[in-house]
C-alpha positions in Angstrom: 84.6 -30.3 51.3 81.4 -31.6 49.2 79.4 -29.3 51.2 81.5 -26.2 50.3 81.7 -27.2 46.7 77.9 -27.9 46.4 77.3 -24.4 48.3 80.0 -22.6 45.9 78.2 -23.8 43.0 74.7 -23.6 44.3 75.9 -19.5 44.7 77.3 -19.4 41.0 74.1 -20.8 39.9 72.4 -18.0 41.8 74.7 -14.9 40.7 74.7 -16.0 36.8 70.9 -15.5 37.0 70.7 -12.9 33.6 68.7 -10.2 36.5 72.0 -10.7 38.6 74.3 -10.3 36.0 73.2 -7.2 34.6 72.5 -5.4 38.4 76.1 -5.1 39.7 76.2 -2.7 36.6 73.3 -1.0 36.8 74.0 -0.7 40.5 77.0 1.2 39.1 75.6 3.9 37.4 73.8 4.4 40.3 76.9 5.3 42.7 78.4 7.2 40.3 75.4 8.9 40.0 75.7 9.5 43.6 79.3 10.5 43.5 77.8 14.1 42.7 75.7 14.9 45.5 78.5 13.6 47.6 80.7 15.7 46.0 78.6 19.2 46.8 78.4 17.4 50.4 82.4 17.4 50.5 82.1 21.4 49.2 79.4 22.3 51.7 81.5 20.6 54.5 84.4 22.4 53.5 82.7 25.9 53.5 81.6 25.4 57.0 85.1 24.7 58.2 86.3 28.1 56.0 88.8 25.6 53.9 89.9 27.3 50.5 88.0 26.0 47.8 91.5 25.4 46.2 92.7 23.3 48.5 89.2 21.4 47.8 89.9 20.9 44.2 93.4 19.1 45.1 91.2 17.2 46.8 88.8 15.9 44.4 91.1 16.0 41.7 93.2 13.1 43.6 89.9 11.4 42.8 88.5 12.4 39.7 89.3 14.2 37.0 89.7 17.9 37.5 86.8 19.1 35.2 84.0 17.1 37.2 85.4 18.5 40.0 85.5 22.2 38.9 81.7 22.1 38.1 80.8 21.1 41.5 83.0 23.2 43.0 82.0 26.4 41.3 78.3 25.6 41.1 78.9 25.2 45.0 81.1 28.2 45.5 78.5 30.5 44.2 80.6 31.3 40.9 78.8 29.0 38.7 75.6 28.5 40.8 72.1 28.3 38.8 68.9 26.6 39.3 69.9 24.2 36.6 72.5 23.2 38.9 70.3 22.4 41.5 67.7 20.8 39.4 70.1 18.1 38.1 71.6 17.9 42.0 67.8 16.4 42.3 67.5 14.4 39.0 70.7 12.4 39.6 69.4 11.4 43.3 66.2 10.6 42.0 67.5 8.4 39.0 70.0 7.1 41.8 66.9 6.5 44.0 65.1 4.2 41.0 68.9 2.5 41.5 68.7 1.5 44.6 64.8 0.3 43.6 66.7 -2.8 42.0 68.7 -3.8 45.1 64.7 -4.1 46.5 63.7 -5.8 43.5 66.3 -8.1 43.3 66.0 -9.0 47.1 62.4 -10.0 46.9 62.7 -12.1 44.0 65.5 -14.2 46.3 63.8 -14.0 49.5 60.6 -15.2 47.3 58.4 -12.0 48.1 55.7 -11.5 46.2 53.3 -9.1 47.5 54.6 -5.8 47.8 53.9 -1.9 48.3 55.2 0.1 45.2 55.3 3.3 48.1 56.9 1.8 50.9 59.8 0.0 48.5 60.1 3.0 47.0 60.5 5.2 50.6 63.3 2.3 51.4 65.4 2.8 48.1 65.6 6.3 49.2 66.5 5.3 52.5 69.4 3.1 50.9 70.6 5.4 48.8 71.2 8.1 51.4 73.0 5.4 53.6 75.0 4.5 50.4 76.0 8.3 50.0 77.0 8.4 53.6 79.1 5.5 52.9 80.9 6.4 49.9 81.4 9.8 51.5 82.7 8.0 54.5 84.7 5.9 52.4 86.2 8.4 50.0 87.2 11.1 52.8 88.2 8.8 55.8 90.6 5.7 54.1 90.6 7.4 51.0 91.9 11.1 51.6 91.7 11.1 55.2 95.8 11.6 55.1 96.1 14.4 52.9 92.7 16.1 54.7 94.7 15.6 57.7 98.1 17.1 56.4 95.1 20.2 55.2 94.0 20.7 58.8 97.8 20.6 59.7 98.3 24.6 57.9 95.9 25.9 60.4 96.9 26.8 63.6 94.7 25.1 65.2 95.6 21.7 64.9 99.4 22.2 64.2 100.7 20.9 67.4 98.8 18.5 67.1 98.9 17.6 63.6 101.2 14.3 64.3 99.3 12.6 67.2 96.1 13.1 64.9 98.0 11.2 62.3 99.3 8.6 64.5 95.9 8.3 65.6 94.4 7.6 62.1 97.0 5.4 61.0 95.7 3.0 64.1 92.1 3.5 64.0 91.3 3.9 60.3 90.8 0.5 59.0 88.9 -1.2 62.3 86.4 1.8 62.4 86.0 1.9 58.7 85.2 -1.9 59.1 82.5 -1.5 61.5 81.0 1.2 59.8 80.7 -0.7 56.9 79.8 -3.7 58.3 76.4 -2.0 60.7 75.2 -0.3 57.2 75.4 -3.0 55.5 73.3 -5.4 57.5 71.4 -2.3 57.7 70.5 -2.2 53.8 70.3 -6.1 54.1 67.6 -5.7 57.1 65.8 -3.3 55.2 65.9 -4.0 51.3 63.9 -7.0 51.2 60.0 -6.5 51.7 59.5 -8.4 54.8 61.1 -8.3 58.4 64.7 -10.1 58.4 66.3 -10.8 61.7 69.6 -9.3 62.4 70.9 -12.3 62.5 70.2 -13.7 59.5 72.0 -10.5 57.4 75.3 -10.8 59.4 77.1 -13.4 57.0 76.8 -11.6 53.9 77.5 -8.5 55.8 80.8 -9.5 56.8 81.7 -10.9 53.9 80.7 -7.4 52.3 82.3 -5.6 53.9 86.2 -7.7 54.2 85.2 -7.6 49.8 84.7 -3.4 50.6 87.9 -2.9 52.7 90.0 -4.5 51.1 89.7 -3.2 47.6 88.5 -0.1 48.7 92.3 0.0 50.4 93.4 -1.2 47.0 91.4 2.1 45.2 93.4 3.8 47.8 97.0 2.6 47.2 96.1 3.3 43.7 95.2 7.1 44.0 98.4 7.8 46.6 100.9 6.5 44.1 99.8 5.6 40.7 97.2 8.2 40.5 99.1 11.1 38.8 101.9 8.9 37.4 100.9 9.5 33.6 100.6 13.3 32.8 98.2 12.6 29.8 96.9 9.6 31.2 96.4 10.1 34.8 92.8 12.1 34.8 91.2 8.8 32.6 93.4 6.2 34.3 91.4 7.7 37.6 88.1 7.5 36.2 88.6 4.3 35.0 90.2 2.8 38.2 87.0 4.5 39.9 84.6 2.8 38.1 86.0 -0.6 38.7 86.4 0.1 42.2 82.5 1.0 42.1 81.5 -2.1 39.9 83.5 -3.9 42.5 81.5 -2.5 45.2 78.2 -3.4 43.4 79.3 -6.9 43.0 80.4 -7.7 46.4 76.9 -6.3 47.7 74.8 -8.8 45.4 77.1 -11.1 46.5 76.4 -10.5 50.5 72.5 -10.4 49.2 72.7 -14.0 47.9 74.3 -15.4 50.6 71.8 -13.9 53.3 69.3 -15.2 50.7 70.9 -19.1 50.9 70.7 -19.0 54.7 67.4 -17.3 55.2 65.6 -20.2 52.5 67.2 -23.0 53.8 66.4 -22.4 57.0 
């Protein structure tokens, strides 16, 4: 019991470093930076499967507010689409990049690394970031929406004889496959954010406690959106956005979080 309580503090000591308790913020703006690249990806994905761009915006309103969701969409669908469009597609991933530069940072100064190379850090913040996208856009469209993209799919043809034993099936595999997923690209970013080689081995605790912290408030977020979502007509829109931004500060936390306890292993060792 002494051990736990000197390794709980020894951690508390770590996180209320003033660089720690500023980054799970920062780290915020960051994914919701993100959020709109991710969203053009949800768009683009929905185009290639000839989906109606309505049905789209049902989608993304479930998660955000319906005018964020109607600029994407239209830029997207051709209807709104300019280069200025485009060029802030790029400045949001590139200030979401300079983001993902402070999980680096923040990993050298624990694993005690000094000498570093500005390129290659940068070239691995990139790196993270797309694996965040991927992640978010996993997260956001499989336990997130996967139901109602589901019940989508079910008014084509296609897959409506189908439509229940592909429901059945999701309801059963959802959470364990959204728990691996997040739990390899997680000790992926952990293997790869610090400026030195990590063994695998010494990323997996933080991992998995990562990624229970991501499941189960992510299934929180979830429970939120399918009932409490649009319970306030003049509320609902900014009770959404709000609820989204402390699902993503959540997010940020529980990944410093993993970082420090890889960092406690790795230095006592």
């Amino acid at each position: 019991m002494k051990k736990i309580k000197k390794y709980i503090k020894k951690m508390m000591e770590i996180l209320s470093l003033k660089e720690l308790r500023i980054l799970p913020a920062y780290l915020s703006y960051s994914f919701v930076l993100a959020v709109i690249p991710i969203l053009t990806i949800i768009v683009i994905i929905a185009s290639y499967f000839s989906i109606s761009i309505d049905n789209v915006i049902g989608l993304i309103n479930d998660l955000l507010p319906s005018y964020a969701s109607k600029v994407v969409v239209g830029a997207i669908s051709g209807k709104d689409f300019d280069l200025t469009v485009g060029f802030l597609n790029l400045i949001t991933f590139i200030v979401a990049a300079n983001g993902m530069y402070a999980i680096i940072d923040a990993s050298n100064s624990l694993y005690k690394i000094e000498n570093t190379s500005q390129i290659k850090d940068r070239l691995r913040s990139v790196l993270i970031l797309i694996i965040i996208i991927c992640l978010l856009l996993f997260l956001i469209l499989v336990p997130m929406l996967g139901d109602k993209i589901l019940a989508l799919l079910g008014k084509y043809s296609l897959f409506e004889n189908i439509l229940d034993e592909l429901l059945l099936i999701y309801k059963v595999v959802k959470w364990p496959i959204t728990f691996l997923i997040i739990f390899f690209n997680i000790k992926l970013i952990y293997a790869i954010a610090p400026s030195t080689k990590i063994e695998s081995g010494d990323t997996t605790i933080g991992a998995f406690v990562t990624t229970v912290g991501w499941v189960c408030f992510t299934a929180i977020f979830g429970y939120y959106i399918k009932y409490f979502g649009r319970y306030d007509l003049i509320y609902g829109s900014l009770s959404s956005i709000t609820i989204l931004l402390i699902w993503i500060y959540i997010l940020c936390f529980i990944l410093i979080l993993g970082i420090v306890i890889n960092t406690m292993k790795y230095n006592k060792s």
